[in-house]
C-alpha positions in Angstrom: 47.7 94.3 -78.5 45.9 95.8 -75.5 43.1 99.0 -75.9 42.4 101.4 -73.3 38.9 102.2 -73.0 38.6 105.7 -71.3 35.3 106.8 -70.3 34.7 110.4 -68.5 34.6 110.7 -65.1 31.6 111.4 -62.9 33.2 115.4 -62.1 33.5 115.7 -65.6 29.8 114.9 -66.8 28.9 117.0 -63.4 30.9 120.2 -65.6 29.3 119.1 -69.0 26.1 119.1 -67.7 26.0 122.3 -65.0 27.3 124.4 -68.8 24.4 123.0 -70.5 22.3 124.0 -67.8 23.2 127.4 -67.7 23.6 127.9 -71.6 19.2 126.7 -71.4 18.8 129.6 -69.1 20.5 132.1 -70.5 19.2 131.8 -74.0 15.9 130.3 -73.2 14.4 133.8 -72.2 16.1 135.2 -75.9 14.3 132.3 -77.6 11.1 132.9 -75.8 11.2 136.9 -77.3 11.9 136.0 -80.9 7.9 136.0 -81.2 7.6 139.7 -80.0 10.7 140.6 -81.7 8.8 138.9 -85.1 5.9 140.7 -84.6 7.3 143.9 -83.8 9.4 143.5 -87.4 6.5 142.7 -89.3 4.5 145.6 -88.0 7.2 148.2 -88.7 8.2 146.2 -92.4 4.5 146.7 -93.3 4.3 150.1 -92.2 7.6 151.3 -93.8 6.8 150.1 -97.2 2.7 151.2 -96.6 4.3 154.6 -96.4 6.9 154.2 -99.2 3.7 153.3 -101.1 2.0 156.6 -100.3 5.2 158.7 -101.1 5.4 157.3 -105.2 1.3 158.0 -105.3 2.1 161.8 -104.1 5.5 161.4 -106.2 3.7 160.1 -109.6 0.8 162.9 -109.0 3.2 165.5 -108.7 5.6 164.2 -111.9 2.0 164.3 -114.2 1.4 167.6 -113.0 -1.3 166.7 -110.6 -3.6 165.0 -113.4 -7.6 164.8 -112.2 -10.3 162.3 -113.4 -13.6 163.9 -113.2 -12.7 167.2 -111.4 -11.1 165.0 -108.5 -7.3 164.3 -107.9 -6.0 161.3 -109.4 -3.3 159.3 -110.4 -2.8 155.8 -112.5 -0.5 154.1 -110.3 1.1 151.2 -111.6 -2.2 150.2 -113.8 -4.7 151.0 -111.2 -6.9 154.7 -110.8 -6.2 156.3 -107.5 -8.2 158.8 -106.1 -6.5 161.6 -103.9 -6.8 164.1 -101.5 -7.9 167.6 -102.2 -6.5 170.7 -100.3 -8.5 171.8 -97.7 -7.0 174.8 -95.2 -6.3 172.5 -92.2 -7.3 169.2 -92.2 -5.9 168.6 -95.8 -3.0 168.3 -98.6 -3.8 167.9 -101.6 -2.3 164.3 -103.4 -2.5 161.2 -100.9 -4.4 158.2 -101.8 -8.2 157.9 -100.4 -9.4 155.5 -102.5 -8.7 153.5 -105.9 -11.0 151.7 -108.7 -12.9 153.0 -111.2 -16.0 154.6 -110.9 -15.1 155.4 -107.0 -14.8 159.2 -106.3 -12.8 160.5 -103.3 -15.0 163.1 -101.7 -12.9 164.9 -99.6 -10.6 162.5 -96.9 -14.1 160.7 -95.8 -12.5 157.4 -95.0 -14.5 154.4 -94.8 -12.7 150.8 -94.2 -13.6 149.6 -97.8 -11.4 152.8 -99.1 -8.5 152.1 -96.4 -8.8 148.2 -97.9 -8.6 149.7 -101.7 -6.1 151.9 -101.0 -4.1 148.7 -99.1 -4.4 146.6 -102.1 -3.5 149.1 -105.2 -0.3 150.6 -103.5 1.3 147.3 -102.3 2.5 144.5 -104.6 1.4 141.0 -103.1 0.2 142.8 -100.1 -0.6 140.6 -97.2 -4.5 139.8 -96.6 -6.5 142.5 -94.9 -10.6 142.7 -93.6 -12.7 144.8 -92.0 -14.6 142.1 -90.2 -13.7 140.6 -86.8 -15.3 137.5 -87.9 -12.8 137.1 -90.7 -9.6 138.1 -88.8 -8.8 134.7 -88.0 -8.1 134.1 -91.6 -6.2 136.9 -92.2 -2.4 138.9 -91.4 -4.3 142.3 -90.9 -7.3 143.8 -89.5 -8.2 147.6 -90.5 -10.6 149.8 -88.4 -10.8 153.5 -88.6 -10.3 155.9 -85.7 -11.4 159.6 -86.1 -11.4 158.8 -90.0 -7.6 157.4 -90.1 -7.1 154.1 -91.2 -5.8 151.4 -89.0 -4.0 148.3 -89.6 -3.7 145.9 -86.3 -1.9 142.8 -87.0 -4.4 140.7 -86.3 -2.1 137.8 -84.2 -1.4 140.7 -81.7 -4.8 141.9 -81.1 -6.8 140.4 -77.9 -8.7 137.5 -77.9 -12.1 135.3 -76.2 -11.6 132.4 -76.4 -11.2 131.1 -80.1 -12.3 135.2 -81.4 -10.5 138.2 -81.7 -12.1 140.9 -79.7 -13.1 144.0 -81.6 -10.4 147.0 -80.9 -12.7 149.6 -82.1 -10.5 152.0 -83.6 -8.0 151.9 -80.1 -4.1 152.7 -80.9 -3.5 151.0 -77.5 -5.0 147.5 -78.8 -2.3 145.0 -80.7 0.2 146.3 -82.8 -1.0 148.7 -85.4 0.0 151.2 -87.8 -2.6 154.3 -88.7 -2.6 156.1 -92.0 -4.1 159.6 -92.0 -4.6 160.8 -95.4 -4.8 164.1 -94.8 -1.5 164.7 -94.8 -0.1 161.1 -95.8 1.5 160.4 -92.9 1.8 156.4 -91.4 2.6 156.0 -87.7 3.5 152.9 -85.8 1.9 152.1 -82.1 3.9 148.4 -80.5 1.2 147.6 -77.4 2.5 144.4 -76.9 
């Protein structure tokens, strides 16, 4: 009994490997945008159910009969007291979260980043972590500023750094991705920089 060994010719390793070669740069550039693509998702995902979030506070309001707790629009949304906004010709509709805790009134739509973090925290079940302080944004998915009294939610992995830190964005839409609540009116919009 007699076995052929057959091995592959040089043309045909040649083929083999010019295919591989062109699969690695075809798809290479499509791996290398998964990141962006990631980030982008994670921005909008956050956003849409941020906004979702504001829509059953407004819905539950409205369903009580737009209850009050001390002369100020609120709502207990799942377990936790929610201060709202009050109508104001203008710059206000009445019924979208400012603010949440006992003991915390709303006054008006005067945002500060501890309200924006509140507000965060009741509406969203296992919401991802959230400061206010550069320092800290290292250790955590989200960053919130304020800009003209919105809040606004970078994602902290897309906003600039030096060096080790993440520089400040100040309140700029044009810095990282970011979505900005405006309570006035309840409405969540999505800026992609990156």
């Amino acid at each position: 009994m007699t076995s052929t060994q057959r091995g592959f010719s040089l043309i045909e390793l040649v083929i083999v490997v010019t295919i591989l070669g062109l699969l690695a740069v075809t798809a290479l550039p499509r791996f290398l945008d998964v990141t962006e693509e990631a980030q982008i998702a994670n921005i909008e995902g956050m956003a849409g159910g941020f906004a979702t979030g504001v829509s059953l506070v407004r819905a539950q309001w409205e369903a009580e009969g737009r209850p009050q707790e001390s002369n100020v629009n609120s709502v207990v949304y799942d377990g936790q007291l929610m201060y709202l906004t009050e109508e104001s010709a203008g710059t206000s509709a009445p019924g979208y979260p400012v603010n949440a805790g006992s003991g915390n009134t709303a006054n008006g739509v005067s945002m500060t980043t501890t309200r924006c973090i509140r507000v965060w925290d009741s509406m969203l079940q296992n919401p991802a972590t959230v400061t206010d302080n550069i320092n800290n944004a290292a250790d955590n998915r989200y960053f919130v500023d304020l800009n003209n009294g919105d809040c606004v939610f970078y994602l902290t992995q897309t906003l600039d750094r030096n060096g080790s830190a993440y520089t400040d964005p100040n309140g700029s839409l044009t810095t990282g991705n970011n979505f900005v609540y405006s309570p006035g009116f309840g409405s969540v919009r999505v800026n992609i920089n990156n």
